[in-house]
KOLKOLVEX-491403 format. One record per atom (N, C-alpha, C): x, y, z; residue number from 1; atom name. Coordinates in steps of 0.001 Angstrom, whole numbers, plus 500000, padded with zeros to 6 digits. Layout:
<recs>
<rec><east>X</east><north>Y</north><up>Z</up><pos>NUM</pos><site>CA</site></rec>
...
</recs>
This chain:
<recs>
<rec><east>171032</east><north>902353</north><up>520018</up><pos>1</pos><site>N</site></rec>
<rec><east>171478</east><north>901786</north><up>518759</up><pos>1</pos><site>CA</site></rec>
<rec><east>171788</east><north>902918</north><up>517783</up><pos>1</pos><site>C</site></rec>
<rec><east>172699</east><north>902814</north><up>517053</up><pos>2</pos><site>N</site></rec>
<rec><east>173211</east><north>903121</north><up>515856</up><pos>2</pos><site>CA</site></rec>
<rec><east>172863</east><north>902905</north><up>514863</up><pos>2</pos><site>C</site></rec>
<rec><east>172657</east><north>903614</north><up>513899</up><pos>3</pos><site>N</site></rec>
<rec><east>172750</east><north>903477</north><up>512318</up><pos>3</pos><site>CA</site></rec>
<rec><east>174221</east><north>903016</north><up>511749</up><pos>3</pos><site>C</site></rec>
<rec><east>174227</east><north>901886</north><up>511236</up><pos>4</pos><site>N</site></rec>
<rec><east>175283</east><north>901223</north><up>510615</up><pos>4</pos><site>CA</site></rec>
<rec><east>175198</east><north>902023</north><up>509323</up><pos>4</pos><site>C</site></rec>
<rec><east>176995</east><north>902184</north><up>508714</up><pos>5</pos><site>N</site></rec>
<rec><east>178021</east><north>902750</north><up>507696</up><pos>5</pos><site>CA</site></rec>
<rec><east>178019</east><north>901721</north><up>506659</up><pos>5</pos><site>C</site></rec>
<rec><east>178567</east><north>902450</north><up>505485</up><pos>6</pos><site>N</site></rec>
<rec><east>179072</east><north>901919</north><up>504308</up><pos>6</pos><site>CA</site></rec>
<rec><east>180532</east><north>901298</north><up>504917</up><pos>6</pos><site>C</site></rec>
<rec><east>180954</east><north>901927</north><up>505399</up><pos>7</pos><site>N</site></rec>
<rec><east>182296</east><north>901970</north><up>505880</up><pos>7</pos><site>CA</site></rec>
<rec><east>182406</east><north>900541</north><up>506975</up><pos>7</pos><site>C</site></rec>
<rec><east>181561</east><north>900470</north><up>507704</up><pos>8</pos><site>N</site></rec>
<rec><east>181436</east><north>899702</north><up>508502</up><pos>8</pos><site>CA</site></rec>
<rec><east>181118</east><north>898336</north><up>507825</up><pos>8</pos><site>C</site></rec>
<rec><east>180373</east><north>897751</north><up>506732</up><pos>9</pos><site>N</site></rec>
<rec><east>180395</east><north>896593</north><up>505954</up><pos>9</pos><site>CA</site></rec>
<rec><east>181385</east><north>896639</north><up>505543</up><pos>9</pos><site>C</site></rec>
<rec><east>182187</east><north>897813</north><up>504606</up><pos>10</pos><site>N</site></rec>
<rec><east>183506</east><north>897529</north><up>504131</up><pos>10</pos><site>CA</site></rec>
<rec><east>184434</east><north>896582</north><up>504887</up><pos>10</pos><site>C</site></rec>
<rec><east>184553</east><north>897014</north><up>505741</up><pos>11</pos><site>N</site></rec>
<rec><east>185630</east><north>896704</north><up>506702</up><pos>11</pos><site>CA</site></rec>
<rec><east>185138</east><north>895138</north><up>507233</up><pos>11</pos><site>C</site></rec>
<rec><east>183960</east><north>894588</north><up>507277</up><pos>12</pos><site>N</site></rec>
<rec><east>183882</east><north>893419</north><up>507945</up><pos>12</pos><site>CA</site></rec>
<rec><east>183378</east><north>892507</north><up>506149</up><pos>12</pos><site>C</site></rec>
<rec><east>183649</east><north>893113</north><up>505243</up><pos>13</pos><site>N</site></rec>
<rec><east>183547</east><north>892039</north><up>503832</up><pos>13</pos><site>CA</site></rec>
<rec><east>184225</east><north>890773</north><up>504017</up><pos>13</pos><site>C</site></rec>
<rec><east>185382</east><north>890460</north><up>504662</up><pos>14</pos><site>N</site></rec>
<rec><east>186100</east><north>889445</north><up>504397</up><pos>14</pos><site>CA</site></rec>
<rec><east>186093</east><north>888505</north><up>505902</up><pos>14</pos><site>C</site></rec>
<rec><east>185498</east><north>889354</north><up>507172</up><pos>15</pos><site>N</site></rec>
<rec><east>185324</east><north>888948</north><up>508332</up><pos>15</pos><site>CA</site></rec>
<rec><east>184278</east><north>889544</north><up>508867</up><pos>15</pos><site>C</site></rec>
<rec><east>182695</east><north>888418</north><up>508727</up><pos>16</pos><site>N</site></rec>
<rec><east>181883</east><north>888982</north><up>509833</up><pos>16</pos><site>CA</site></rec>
<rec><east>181706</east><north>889438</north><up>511056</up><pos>16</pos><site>C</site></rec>
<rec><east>182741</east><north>888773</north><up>511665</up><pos>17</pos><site>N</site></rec>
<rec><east>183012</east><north>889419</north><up>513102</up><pos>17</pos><site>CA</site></rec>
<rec><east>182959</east><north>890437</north><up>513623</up><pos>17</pos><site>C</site></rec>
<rec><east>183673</east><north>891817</north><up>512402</up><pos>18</pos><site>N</site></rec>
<rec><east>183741</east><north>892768</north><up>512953</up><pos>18</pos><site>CA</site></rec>
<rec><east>182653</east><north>893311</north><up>512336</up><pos>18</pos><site>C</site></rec>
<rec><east>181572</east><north>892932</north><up>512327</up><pos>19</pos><site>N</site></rec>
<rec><east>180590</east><north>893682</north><up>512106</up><pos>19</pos><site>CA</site></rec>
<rec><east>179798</east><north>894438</north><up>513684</up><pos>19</pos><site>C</site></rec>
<rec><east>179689</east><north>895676</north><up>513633</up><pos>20</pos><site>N</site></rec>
<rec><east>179482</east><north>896027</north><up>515506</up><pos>20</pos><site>CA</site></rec>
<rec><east>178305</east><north>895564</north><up>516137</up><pos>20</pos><site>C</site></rec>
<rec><east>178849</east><north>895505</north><up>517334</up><pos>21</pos><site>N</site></rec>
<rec><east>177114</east><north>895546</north><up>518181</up><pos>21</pos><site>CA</site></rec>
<rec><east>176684</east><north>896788</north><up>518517</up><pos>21</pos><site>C</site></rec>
<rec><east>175415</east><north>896898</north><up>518892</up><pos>22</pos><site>N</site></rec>
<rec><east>174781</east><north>898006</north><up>519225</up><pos>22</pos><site>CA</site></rec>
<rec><east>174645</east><north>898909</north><up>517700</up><pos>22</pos><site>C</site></rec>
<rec><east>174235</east><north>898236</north><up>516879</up><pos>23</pos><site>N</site></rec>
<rec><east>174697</east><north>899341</north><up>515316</up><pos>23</pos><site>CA</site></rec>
<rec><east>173203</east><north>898300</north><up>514241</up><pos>23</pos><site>C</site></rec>
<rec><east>172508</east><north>899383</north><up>514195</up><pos>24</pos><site>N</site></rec>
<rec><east>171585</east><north>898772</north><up>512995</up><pos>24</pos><site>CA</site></rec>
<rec><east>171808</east><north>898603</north><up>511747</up><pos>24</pos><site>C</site></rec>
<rec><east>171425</east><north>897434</north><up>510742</up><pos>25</pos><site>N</site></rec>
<rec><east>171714</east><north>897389</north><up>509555</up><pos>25</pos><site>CA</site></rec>
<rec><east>170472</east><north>897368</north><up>508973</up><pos>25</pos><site>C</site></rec>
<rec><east>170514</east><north>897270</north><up>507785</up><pos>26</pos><site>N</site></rec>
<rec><east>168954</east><north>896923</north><up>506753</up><pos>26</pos><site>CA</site></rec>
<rec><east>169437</east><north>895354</north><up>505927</up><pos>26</pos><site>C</site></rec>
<rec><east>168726</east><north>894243</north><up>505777</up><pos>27</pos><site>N</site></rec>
<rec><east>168636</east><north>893597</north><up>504487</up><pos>27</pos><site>CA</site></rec>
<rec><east>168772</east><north>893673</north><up>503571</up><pos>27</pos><site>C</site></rec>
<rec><east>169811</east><north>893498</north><up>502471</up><pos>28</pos><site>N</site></rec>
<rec><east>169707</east><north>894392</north><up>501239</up><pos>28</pos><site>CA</site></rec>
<rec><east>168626</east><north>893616</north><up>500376</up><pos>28</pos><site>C</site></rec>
<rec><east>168318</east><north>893394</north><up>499202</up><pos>29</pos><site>N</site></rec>
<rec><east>167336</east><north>892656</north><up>498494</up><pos>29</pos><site>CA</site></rec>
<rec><east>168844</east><north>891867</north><up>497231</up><pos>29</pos><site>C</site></rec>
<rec><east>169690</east><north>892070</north><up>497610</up><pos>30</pos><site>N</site></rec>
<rec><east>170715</east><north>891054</north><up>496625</up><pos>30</pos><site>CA</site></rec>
<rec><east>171292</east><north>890265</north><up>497344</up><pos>30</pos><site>C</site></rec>
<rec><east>171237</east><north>890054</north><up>498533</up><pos>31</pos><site>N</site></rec>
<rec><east>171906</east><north>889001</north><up>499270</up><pos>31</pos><site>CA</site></rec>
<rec><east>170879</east><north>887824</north><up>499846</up><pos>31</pos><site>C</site></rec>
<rec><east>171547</east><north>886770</north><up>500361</up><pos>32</pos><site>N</site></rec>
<rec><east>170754</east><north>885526</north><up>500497</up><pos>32</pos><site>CA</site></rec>
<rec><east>169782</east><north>885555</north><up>500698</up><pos>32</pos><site>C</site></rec>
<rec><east>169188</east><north>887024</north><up>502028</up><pos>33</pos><site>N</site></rec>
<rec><east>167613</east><north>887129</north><up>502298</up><pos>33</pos><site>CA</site></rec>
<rec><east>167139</east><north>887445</north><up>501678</up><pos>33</pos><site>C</site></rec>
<rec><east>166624</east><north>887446</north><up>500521</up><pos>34</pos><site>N</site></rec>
<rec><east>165558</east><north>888229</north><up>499867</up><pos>34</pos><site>CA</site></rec>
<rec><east>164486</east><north>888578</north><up>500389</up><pos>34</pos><site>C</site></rec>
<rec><east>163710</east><north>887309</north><up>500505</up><pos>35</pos><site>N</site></rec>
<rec><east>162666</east><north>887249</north><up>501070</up><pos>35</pos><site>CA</site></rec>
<rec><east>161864</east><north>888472</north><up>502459</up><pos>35</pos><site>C</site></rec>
<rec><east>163162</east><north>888483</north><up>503276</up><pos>36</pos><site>N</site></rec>
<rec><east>163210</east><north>889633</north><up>504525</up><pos>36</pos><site>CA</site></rec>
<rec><east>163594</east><north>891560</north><up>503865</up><pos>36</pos><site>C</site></rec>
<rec><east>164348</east><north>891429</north><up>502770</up><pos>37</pos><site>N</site></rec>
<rec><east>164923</east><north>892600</north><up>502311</up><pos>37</pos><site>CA</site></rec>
<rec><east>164331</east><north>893999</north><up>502983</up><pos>37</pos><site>C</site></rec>
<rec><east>164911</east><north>895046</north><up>502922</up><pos>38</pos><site>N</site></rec>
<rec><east>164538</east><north>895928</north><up>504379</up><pos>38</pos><site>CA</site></rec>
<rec><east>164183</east><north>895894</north><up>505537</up><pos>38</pos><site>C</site></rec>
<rec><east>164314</east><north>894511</north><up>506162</up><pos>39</pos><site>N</site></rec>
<rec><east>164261</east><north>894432</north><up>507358</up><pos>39</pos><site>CA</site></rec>
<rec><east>165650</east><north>894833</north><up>508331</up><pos>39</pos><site>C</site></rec>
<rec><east>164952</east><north>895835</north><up>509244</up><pos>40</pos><site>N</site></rec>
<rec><east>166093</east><north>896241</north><up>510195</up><pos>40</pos><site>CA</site></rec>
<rec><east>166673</east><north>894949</north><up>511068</up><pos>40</pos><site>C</site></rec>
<rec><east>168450</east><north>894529</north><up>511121</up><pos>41</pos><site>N</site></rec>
<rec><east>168800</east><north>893749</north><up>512008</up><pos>41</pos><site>CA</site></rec>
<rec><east>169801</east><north>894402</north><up>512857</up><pos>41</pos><site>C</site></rec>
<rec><east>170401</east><north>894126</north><up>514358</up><pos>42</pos><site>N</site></rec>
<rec><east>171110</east><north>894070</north><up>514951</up><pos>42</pos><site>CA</site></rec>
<rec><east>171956</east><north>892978</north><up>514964</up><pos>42</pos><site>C</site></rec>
<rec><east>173452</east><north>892929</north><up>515616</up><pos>43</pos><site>N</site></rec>
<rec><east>174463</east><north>891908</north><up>515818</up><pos>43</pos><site>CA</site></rec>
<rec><east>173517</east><north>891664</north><up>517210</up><pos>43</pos><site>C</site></rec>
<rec><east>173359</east><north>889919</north><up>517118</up><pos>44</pos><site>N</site></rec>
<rec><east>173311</east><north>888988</north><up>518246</up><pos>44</pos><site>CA</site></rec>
<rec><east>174117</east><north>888827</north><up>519170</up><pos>44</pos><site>C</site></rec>
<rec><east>173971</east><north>889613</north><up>520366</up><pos>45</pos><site>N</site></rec>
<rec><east>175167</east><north>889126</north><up>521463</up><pos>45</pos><site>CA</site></rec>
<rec><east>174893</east><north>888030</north><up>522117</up><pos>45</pos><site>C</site></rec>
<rec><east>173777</east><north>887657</north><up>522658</up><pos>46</pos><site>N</site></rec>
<rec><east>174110</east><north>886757</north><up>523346</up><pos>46</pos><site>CA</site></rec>
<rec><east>173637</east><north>884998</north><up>522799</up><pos>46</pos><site>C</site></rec>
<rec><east>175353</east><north>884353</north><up>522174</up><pos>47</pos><site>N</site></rec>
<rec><east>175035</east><north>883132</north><up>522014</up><pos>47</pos><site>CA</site></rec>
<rec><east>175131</east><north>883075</north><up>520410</up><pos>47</pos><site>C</site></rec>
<rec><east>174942</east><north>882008</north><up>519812</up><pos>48</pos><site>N</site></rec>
<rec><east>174712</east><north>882228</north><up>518284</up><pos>48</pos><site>CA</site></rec>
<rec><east>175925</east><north>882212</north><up>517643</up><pos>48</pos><site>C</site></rec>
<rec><east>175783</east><north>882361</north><up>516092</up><pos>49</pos><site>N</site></rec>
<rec><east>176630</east><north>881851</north><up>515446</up><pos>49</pos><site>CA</site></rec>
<rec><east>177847</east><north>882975</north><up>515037</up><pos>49</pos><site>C</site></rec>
<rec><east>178945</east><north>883122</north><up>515173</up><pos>50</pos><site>N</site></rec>
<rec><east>180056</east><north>884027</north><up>515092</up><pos>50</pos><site>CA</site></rec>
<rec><east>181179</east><north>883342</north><up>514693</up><pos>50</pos><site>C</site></rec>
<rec><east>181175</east><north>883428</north><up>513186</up><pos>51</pos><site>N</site></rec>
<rec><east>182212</east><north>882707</north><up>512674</up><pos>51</pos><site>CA</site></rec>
<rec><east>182764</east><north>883900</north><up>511051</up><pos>51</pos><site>C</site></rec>
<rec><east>184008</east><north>883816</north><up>510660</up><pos>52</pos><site>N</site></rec>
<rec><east>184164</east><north>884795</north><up>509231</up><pos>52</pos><site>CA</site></rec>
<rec><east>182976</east><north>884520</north><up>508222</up><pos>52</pos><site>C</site></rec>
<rec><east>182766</east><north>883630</north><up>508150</up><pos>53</pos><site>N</site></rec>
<rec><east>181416</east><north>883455</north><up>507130</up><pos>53</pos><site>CA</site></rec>
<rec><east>180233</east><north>883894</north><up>507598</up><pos>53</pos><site>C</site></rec>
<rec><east>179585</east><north>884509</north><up>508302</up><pos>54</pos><site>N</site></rec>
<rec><east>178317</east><north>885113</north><up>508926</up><pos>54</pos><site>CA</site></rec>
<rec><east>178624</east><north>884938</north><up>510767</up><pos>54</pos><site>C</site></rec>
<rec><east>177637</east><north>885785</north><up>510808</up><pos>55</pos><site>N</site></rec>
<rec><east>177248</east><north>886233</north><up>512464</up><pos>55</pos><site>CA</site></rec>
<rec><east>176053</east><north>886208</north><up>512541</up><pos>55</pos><site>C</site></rec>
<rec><east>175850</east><north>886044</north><up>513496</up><pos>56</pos><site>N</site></rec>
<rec><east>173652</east><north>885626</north><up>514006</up><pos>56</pos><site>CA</site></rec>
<rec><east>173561</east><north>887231</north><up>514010</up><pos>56</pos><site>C</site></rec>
<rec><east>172157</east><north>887820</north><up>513658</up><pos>57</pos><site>N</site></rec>
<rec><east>171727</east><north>888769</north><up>513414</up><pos>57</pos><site>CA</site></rec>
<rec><east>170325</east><north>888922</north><up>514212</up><pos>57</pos><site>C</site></rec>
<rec><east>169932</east><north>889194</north><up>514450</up><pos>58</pos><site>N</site></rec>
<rec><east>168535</east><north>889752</north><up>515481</up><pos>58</pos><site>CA</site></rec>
<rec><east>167584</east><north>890780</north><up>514702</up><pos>58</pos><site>C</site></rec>
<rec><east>166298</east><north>890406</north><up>513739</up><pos>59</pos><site>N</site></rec>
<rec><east>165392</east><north>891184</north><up>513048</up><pos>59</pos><site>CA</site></rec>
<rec><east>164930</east><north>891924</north><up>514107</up><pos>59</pos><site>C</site></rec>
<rec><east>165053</east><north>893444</north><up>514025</up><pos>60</pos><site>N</site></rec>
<rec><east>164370</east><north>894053</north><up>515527</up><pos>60</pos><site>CA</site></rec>
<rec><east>163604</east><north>893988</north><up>515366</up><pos>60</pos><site>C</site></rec>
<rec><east>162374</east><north>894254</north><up>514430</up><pos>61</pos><site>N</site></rec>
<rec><east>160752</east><north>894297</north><up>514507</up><pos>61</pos><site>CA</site></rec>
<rec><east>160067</east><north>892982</north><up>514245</up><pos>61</pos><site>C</site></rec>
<rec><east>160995</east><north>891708</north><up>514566</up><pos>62</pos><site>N</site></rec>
<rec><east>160199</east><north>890297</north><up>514675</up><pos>62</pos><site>CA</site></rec>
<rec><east>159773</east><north>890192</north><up>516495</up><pos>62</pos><site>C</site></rec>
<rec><east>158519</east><north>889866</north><up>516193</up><pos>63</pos><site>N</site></rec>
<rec><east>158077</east><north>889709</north><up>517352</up><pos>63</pos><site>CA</site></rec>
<rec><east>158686</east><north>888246</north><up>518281</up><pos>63</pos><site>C</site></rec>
<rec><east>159221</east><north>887576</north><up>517215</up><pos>64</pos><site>N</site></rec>
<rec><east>159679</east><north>886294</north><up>517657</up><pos>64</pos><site>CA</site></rec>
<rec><east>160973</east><north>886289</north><up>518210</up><pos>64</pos><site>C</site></rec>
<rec><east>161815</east><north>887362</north><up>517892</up><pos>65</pos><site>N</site></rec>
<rec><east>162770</east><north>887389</north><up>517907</up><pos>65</pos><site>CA</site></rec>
<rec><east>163430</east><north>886529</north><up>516909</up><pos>65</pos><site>C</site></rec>
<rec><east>163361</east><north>886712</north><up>515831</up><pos>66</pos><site>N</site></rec>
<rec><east>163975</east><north>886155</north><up>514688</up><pos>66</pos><site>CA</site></rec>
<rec><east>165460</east><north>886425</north><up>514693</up><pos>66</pos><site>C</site></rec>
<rec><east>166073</east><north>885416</north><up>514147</up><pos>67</pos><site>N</site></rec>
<rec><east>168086</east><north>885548</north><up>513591</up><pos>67</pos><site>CA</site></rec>
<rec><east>168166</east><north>884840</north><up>512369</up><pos>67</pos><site>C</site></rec>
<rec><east>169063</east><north>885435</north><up>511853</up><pos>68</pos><site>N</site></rec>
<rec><east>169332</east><north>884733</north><up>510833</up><pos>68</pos><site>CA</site></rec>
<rec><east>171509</east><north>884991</north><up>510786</up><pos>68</pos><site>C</site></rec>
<rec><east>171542</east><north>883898</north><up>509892</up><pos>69</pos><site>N</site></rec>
<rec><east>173185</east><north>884065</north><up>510103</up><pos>69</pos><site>CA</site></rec>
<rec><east>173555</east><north>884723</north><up>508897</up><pos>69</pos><site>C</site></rec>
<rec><east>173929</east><north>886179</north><up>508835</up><pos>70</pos><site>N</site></rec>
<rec><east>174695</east><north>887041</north><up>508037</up><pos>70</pos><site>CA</site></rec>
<rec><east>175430</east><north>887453</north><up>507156</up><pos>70</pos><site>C</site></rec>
<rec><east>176231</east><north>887399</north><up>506596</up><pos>71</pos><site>N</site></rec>
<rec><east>177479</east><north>888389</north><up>506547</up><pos>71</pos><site>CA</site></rec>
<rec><east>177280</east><north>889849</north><up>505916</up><pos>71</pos><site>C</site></rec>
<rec><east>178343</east><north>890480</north><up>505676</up><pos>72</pos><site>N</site></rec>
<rec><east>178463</east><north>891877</north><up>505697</up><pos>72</pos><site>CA</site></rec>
<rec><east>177264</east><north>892118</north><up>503942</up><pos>72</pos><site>C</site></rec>
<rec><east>177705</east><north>891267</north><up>503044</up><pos>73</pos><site>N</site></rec>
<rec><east>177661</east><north>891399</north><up>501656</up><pos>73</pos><site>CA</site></rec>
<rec><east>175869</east><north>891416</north><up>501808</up><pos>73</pos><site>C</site></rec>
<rec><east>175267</east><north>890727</north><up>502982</up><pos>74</pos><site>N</site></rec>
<rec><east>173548</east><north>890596</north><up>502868</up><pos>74</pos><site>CA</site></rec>
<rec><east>172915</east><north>891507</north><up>503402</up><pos>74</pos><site>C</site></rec>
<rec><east>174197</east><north>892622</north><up>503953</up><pos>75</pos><site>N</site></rec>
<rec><east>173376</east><north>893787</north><up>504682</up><pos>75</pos><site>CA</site></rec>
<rec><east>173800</east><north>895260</north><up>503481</up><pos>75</pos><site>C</site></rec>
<rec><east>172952</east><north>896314</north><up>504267</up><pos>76</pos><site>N</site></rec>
<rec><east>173125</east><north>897545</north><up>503745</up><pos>76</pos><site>CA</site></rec>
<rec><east>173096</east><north>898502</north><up>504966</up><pos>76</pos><site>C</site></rec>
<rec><east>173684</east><north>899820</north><up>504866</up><pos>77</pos><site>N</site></rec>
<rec><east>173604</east><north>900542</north><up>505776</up><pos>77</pos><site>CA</site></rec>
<rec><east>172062</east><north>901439</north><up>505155</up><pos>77</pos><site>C</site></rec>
<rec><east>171377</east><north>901590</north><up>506808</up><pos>78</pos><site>N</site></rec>
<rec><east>169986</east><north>902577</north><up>506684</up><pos>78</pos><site>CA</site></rec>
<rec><east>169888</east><north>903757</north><up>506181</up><pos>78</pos><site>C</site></rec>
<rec><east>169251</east><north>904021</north><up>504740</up><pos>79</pos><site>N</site></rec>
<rec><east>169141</east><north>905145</north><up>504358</up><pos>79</pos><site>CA</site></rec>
<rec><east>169731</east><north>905018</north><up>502846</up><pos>79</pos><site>C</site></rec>
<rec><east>170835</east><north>904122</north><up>502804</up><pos>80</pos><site>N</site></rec>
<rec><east>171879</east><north>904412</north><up>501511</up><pos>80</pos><site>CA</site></rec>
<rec><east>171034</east><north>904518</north><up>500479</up><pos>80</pos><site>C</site></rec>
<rec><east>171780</east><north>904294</north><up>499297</up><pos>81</pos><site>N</site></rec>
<rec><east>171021</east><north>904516</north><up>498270</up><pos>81</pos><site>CA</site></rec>
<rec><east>170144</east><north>902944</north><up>497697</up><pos>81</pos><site>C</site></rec>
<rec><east>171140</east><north>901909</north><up>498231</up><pos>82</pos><site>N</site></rec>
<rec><east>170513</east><north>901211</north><up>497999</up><pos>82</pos><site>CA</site></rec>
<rec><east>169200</east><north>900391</north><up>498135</up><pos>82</pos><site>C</site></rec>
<rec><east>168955</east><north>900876</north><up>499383</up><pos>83</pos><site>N</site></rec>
<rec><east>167658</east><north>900600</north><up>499527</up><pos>83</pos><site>CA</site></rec>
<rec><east>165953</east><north>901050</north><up>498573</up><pos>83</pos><site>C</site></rec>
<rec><east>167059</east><north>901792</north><up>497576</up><pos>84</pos><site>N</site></rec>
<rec><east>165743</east><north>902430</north><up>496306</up><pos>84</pos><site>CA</site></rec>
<rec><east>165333</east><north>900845</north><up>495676</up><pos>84</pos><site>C</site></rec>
<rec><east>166191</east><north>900157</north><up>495412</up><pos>85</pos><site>N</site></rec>
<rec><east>165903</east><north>898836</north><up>494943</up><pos>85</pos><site>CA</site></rec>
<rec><east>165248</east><north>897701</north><up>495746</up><pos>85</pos><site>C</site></rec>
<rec><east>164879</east><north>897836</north><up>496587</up><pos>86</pos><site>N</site></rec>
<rec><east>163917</east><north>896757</north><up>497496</up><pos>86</pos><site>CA</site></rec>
<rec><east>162750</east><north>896893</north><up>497081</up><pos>86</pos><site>C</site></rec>
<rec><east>162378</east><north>895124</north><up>496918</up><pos>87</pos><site>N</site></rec>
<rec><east>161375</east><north>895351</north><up>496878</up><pos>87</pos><site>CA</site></rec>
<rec><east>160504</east><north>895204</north><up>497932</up><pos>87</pos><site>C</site></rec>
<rec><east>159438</east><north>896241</north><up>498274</up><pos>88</pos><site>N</site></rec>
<rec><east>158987</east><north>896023</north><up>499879</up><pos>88</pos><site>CA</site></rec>
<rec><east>157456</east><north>895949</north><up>499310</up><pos>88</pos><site>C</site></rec>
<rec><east>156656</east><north>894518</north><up>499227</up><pos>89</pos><site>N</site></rec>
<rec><east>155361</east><north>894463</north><up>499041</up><pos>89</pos><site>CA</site></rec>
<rec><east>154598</east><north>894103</north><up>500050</up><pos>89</pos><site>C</site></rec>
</recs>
């Protein structure tokens, strides 16, 4: 796996689809999840929801294997700056 880009949400803002597989993202804390915010996800390959409005997502460190359905605007790439604003309690 990969560390997911700024560049790489850019490009899938208007179509989740092309958001990659094999490429990690973070939760940001301004998009729908709050609740999860810094949680690392992967793109769901097998099965699940893949439509322009979100893509199934895969929390890697849920033991359950948790998904949730996406889009580009609820993620952040690992490391950015934005992640100074999470709140992680």
């Amino acid at each position: 796996m990969t560390p997911g880009t700024g560049e790489q949400l850019a490009a899938a803002s208007h179509d989740a689809r092309a958001l990659p597989f094999d490429t990690i993202f973070v939760i940001g804390a301004a998009g729908d999840w709050k609740h999860l915010a810094g949680q690392p996800v992967t793109r769901r390959r097998n099965g699940g929801f893949s439509l322009p409005d979100g893509v199934s997502m895969q929390l890697t460190d849920a033991p359950t294997h948790q998904t949730i359905i996406a889009q580009a605007s609820d993620l952040i790439a690992p490391g950015s700056t934005d992640q100074g604003a999470l709140s992680l309690e």
